[in-house]
PQR file of N, CA, C, O and H, with PARSE charges and radii, in Angstrom:
ATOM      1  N   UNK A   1       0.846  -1.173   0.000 -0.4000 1.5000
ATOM      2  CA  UNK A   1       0.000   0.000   0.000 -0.0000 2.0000
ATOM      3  C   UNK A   1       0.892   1.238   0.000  0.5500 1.7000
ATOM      4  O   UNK A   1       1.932   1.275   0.658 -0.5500 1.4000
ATOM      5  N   UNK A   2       0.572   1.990  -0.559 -0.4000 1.5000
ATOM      6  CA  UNK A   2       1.582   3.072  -0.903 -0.0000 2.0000
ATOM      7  C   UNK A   2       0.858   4.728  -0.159  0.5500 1.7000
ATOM      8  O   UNK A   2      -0.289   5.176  -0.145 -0.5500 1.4000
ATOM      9  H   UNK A   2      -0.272   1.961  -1.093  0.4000 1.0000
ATOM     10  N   UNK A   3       1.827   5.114   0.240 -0.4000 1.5000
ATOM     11  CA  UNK A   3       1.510   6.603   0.908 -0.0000 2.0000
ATOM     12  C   UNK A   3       0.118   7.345   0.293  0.5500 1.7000
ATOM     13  O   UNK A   3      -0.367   7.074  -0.806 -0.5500 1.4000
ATOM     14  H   UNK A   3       2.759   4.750   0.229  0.4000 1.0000
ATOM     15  N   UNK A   4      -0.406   8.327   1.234 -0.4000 1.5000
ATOM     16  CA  UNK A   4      -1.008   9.552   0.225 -0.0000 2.0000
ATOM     17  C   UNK A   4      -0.145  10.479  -0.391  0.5500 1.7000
ATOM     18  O   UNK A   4      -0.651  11.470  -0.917 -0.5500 1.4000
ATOM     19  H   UNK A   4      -0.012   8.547   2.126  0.4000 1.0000
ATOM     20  N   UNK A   5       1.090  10.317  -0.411 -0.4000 1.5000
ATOM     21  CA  UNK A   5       1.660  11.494  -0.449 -0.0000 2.0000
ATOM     22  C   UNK A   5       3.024  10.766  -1.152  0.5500 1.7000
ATOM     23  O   UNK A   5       4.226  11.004  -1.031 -0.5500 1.4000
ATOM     24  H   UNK A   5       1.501   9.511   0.016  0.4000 1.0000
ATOM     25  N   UNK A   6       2.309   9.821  -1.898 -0.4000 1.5000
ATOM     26  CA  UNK A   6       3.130   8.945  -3.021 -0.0000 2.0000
ATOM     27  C   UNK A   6       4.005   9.805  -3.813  0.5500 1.7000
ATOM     28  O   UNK A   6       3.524  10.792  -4.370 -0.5500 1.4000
ATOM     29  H   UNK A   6       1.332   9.627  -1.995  0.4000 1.0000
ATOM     30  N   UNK A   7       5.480   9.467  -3.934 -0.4000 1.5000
ATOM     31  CA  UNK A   7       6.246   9.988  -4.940 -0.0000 2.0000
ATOM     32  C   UNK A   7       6.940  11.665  -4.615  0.5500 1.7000
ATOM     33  O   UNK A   7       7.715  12.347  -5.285 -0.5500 1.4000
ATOM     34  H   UNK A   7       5.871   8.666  -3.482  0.4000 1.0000
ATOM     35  N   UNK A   8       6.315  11.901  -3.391 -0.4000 1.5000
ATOM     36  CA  UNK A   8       6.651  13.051  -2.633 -0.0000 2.0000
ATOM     37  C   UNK A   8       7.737  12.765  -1.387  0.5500 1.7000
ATOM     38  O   UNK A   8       8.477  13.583  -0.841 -0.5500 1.4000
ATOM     39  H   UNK A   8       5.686  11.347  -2.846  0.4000 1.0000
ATOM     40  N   UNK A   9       7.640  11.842  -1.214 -0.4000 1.5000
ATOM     41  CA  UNK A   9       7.681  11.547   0.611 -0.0000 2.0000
ATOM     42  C   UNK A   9       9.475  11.035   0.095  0.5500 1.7000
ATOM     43  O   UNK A   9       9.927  10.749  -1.013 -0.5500 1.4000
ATOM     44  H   UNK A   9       7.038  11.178  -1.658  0.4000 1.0000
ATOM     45  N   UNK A  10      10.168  11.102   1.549 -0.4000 1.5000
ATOM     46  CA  UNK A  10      11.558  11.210   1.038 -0.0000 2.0000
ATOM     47  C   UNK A  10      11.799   9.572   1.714  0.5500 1.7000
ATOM     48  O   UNK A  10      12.954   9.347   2.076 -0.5500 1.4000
ATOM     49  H   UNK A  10       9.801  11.335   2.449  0.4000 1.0000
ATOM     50  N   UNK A  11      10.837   8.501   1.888 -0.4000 1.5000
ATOM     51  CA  UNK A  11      11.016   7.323   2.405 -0.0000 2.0000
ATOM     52  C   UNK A  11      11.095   6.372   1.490  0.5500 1.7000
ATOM     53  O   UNK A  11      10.198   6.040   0.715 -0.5500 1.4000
ATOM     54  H   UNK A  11       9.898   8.684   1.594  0.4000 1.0000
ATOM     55  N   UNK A  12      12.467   5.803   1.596 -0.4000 1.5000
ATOM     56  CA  UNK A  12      12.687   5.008   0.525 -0.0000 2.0000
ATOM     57  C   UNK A  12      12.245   3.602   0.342  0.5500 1.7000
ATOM     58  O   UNK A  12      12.372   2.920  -0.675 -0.5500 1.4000
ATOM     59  H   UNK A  12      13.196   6.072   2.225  0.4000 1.0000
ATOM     60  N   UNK A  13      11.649   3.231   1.598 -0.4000 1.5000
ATOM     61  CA  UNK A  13      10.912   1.926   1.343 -0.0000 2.0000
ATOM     62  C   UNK A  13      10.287   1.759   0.075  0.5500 1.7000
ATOM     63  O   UNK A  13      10.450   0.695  -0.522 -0.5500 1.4000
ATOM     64  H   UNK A  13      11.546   3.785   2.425  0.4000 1.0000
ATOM     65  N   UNK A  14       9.758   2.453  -0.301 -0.4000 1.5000
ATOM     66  CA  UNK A  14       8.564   3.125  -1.731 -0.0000 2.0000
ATOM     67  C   UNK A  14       9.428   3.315  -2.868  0.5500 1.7000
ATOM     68  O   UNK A  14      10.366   4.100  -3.007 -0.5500 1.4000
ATOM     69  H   UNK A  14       9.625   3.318   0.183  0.4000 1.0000
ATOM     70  N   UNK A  15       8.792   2.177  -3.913 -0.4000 1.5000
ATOM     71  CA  UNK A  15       9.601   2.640  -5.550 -0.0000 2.0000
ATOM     72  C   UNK A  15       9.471   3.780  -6.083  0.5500 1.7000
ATOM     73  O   UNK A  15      10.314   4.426  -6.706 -0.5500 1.4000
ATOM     74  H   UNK A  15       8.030   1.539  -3.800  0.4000 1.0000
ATOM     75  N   UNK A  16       8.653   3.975  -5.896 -0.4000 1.5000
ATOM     76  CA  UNK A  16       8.017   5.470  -6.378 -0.0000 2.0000
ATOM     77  C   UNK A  16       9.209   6.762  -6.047  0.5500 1.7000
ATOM     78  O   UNK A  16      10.023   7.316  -6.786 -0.5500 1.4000
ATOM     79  H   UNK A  16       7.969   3.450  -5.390  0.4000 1.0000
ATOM     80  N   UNK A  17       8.939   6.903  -4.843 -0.4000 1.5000
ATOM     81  CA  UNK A  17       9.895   7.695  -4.410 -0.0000 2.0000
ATOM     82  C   UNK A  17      11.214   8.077  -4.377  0.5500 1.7000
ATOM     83  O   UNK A  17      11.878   9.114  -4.401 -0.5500 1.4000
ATOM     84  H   UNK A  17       8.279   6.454  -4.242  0.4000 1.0000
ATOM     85  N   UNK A  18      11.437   6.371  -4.288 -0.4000 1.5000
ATOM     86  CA  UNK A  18      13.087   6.248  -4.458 -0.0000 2.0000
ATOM     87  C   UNK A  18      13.553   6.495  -6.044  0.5500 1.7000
ATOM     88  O   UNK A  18      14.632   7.046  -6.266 -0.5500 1.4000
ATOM     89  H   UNK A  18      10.898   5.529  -4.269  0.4000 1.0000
ATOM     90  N   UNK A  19      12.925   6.181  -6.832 -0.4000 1.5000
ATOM     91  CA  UNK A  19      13.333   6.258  -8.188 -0.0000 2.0000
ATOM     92  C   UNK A  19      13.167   7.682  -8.744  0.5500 1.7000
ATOM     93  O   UNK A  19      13.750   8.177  -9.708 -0.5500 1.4000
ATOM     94  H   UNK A  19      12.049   5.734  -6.651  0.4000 1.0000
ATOM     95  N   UNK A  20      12.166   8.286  -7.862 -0.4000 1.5000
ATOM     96  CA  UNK A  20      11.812   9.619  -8.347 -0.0000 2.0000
ATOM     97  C   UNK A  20      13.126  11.114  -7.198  0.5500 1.7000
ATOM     98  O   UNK A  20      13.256  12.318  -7.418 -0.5500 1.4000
ATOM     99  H   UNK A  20      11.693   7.884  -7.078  0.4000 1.0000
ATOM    100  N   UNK A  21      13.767  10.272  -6.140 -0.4000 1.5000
ATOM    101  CA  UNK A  21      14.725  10.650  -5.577 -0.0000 2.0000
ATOM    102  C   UNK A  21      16.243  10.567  -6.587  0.5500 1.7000
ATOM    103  O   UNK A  21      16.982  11.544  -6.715 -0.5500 1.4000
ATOM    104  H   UNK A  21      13.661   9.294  -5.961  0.4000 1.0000
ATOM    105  N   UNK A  22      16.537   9.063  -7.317 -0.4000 1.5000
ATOM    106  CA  UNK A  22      17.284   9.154  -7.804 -0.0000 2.0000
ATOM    107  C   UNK A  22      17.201   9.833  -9.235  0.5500 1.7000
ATOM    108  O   UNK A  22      18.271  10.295  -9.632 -0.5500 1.4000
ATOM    109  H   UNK A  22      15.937   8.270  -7.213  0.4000 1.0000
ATOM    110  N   UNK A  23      16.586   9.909  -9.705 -0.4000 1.5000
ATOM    111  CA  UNK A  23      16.279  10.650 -10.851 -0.0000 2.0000
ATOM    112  C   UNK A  23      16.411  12.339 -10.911  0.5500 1.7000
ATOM    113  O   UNK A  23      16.852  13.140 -11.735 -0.5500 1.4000
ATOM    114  H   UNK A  23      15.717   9.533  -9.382  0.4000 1.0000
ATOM    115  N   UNK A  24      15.925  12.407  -9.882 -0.4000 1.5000
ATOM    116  CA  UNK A  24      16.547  14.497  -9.387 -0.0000 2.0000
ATOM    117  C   UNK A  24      17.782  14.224  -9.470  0.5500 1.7000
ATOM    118  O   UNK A  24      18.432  14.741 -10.379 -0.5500 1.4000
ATOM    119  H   UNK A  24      15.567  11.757  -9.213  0.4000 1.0000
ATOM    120  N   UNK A  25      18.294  13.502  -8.706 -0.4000 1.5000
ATOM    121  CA  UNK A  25      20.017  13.456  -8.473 -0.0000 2.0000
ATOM    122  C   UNK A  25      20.219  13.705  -9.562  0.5500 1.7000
ATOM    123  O   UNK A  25      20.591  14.796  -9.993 -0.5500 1.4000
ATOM    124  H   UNK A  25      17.766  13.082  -7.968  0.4000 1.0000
ATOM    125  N   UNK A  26      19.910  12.302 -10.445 -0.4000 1.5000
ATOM    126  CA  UNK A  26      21.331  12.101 -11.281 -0.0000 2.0000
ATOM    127  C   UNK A  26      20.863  13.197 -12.441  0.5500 1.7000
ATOM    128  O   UNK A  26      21.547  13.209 -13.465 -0.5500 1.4000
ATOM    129  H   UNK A  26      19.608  11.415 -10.095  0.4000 1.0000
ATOM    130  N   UNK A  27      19.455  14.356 -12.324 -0.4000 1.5000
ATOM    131  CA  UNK A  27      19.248  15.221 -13.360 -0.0000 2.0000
ATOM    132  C   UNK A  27      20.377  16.233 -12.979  0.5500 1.7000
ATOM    133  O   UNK A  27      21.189  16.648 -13.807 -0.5500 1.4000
ATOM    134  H   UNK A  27      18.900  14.346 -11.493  0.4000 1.0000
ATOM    135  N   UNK A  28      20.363  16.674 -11.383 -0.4000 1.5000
ATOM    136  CA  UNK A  28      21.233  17.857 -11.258 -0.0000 2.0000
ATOM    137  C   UNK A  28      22.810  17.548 -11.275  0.5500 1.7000
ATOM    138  O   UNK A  28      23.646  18.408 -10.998 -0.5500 1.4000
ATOM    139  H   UNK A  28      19.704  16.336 -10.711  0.4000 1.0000
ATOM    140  N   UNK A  29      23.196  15.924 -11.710 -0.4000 1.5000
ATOM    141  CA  UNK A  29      24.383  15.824 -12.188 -0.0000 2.0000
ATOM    142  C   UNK A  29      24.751  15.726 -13.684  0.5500 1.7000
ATOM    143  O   UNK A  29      25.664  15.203 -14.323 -0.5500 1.4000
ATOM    144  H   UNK A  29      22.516  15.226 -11.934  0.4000 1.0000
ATOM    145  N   UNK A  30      23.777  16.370 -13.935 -0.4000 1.5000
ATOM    146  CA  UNK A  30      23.918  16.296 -15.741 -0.0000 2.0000
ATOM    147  C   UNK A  30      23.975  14.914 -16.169  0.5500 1.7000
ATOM    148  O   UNK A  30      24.975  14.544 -16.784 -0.5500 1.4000
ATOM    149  H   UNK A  30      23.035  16.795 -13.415  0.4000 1.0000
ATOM    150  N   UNK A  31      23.046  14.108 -15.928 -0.4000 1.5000
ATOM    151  CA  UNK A  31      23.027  12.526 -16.593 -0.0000 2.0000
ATOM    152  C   UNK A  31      21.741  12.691 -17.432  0.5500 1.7000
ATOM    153  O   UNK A  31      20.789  13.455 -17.268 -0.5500 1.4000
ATOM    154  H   UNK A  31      22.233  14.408 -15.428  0.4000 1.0000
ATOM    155  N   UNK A  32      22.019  11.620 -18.518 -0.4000 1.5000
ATOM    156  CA  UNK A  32      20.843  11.778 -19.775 -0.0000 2.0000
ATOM    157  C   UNK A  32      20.116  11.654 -19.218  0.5500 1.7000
ATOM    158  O   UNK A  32      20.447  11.594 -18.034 -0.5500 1.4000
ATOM    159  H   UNK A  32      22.792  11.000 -18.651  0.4000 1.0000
ATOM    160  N   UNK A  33      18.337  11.488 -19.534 -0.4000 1.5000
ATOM    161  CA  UNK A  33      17.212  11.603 -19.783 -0.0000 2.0000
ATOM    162  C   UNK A  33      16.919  10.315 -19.027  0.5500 1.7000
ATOM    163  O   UNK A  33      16.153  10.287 -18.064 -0.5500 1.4000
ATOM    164  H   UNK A  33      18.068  11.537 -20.496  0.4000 1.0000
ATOM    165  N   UNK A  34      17.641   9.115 -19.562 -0.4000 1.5000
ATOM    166  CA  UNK A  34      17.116   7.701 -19.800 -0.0000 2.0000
ATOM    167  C   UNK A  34      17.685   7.353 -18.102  0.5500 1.7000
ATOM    168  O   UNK A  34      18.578   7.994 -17.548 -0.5500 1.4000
ATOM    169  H   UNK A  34      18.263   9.138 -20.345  0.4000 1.0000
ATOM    170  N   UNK A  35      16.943   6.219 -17.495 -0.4000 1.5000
ATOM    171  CA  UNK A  35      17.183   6.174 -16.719 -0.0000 2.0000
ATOM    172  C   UNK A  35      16.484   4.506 -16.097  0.5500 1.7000
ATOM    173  O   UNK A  35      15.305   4.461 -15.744 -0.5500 1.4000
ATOM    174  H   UNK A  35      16.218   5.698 -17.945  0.4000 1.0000
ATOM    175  N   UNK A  36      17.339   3.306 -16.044 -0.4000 1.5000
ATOM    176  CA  UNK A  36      17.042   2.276 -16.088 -0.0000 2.0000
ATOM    177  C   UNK A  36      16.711   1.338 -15.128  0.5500 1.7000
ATOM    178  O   UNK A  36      17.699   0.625 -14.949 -0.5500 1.4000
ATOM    179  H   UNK A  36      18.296   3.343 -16.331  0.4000 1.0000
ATOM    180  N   UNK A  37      15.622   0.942 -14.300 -0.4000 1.5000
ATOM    181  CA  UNK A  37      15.689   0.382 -13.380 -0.0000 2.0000
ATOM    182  C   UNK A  37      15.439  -1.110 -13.504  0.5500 1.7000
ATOM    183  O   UNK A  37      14.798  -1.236 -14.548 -0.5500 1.4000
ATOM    184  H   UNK A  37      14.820   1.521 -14.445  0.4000 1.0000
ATOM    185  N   UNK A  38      15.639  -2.369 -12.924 -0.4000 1.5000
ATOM    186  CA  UNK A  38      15.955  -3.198 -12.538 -0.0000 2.0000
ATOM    187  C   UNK A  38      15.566  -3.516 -10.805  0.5500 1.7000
ATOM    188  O   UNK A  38      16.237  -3.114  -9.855 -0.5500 1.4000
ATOM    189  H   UNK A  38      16.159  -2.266 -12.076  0.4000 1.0000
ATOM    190  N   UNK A  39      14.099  -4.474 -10.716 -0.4000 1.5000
ATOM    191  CA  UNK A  39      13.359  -4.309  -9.531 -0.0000 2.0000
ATOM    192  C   UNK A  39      13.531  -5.518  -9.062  0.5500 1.7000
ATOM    193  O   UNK A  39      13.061  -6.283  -9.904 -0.5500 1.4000
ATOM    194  H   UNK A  39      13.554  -4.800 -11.488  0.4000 1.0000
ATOM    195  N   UNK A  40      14.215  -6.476  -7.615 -0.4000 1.5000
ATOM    196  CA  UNK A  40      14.328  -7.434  -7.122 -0.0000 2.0000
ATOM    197  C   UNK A  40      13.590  -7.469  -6.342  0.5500 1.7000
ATOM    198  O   UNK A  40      13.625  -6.607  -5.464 -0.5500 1.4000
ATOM    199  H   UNK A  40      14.597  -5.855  -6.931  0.4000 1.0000
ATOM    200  N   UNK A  41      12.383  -8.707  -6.325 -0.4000 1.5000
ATOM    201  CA  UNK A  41      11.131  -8.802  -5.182 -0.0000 2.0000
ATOM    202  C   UNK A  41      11.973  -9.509  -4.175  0.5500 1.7000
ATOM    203  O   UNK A  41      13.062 -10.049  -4.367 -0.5500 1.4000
ATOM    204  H   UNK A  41      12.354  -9.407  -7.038  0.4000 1.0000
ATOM    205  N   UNK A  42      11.220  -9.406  -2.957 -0.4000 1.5000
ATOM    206  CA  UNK A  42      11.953 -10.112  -1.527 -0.0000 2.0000
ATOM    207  C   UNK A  42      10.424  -9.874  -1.249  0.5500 1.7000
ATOM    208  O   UNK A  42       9.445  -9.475  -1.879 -0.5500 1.4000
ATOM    209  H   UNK A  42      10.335  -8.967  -2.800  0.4000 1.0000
ATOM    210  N   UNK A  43      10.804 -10.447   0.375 -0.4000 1.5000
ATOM    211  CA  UNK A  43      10.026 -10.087   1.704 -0.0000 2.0000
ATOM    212  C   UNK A  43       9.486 -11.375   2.038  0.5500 1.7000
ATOM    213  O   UNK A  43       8.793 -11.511   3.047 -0.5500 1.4000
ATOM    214  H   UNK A  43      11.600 -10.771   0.887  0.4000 1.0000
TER
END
């Protein structure tokens, strides 16, 4: 179940977030556009 405040929230448990965390990064390090993820289930 995912937050209300999905894709905002700085908790990385959440794909959402985390991918949308690394993606600022690697924009304000000048990295292309493309951006590739690779998702391993557990739990």
């Amino acid at each position: 179940m995912l937050p209300n405040a999905s894709g905002q929230s700085k908790d990385m448990r959440y794909v959402d977030a985390a991918l949308l965390y690394i993606y600022r990064k690697a924009q304000e390090c000048g990295a292309s556009q493309k951006l590739v993820v690779k998702l391993f289930g557990g739990a």
